[in-house]
N, C-alpha and C positions, 0 to 999 in steps of 0.2 A: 617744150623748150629743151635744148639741150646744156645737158651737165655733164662734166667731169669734175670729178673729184680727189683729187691724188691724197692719199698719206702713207704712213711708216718711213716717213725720212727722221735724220735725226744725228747725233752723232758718235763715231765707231771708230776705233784705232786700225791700222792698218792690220790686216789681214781677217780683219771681223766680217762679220753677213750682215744684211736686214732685207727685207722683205717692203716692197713696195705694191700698193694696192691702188687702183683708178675706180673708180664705181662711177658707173655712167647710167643715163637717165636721159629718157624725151626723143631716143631714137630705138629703132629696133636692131639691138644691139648684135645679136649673132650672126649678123646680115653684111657686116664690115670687118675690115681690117682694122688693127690697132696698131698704136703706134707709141715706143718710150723716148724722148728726146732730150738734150740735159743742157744745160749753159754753163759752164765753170766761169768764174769768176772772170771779168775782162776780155772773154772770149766769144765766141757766137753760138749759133744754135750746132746744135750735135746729135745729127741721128742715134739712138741703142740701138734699136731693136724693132721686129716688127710680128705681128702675130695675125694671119689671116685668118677670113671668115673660119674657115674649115681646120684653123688649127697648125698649118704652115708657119716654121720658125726661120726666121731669117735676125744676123746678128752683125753691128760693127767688128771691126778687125779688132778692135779693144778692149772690147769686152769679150770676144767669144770664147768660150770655157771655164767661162767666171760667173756668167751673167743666166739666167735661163727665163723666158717670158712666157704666161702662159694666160688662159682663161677659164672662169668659169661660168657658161652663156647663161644658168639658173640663175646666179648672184649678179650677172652681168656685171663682170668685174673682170679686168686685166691683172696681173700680177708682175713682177718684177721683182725675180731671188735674184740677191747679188752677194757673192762672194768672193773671199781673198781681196776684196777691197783694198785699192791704193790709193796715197794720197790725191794723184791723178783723176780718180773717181769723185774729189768732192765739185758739184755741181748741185742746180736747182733740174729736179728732173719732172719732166711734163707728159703728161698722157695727150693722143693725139689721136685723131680721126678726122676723114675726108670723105666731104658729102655730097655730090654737083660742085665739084672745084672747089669748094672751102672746107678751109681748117677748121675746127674747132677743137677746144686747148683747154686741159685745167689749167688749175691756179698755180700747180707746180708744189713741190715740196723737195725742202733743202736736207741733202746729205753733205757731212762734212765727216772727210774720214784725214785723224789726228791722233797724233801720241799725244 
């Protein structure tokens, strides 16, 4: 069965860091693309970031220079360093992966960046 697992959200004043982690499980994980998605409040879904099998970075307009996603296929875990954080940045942000046409989604973990 497959899991995701998101943490290291939490809350940061603007121009602080944190480090997001997805630990996945029940697929074979360095075999896929990963995927960082975020919802801000009242709004919809919102691609970050993407990180291929083999390690290829691709980023929103919005984060790119701030944000850097990476993996490690041992721990098979995605990462998400996020820095210079704006308030803009606070959302619920979600780990993602695509299997035979389906999603499957952590639970999500919320950043709120605030003075």
């Amino acid at each position: 069965q497959v899991h995701l697992v998101e943490s290291g959200g939490g809350l940061v004043q603007p121009g602080g860091s944190l480090r997001l982690s997805c630990a996945a499980s029940g697929f074979i994980f360095s075999n896929y693309a990963i995927n960082w998605v975020r919802q801000a409040p009242g709004k919809g879904l919102e691609w970050v970031a993407t990180i291929s099998s083999r390690g290829r970075t691709t980023y929103a307009d919005s984060v790119k220079g701030r944000f850097t996603i990476s993996r490690d296929n041992a721990k098979n875990t995605v990462y998400l360093e996020m820095n210079s954080l704006k308030f803009e940045d606070t959302a619920v942000y979600y780990c993602k992966f695509t299997f035979l046409s389906l999603d499957y989604w952590g639970q999500g973990t919320q950043v709120t960046v605030s003075s």
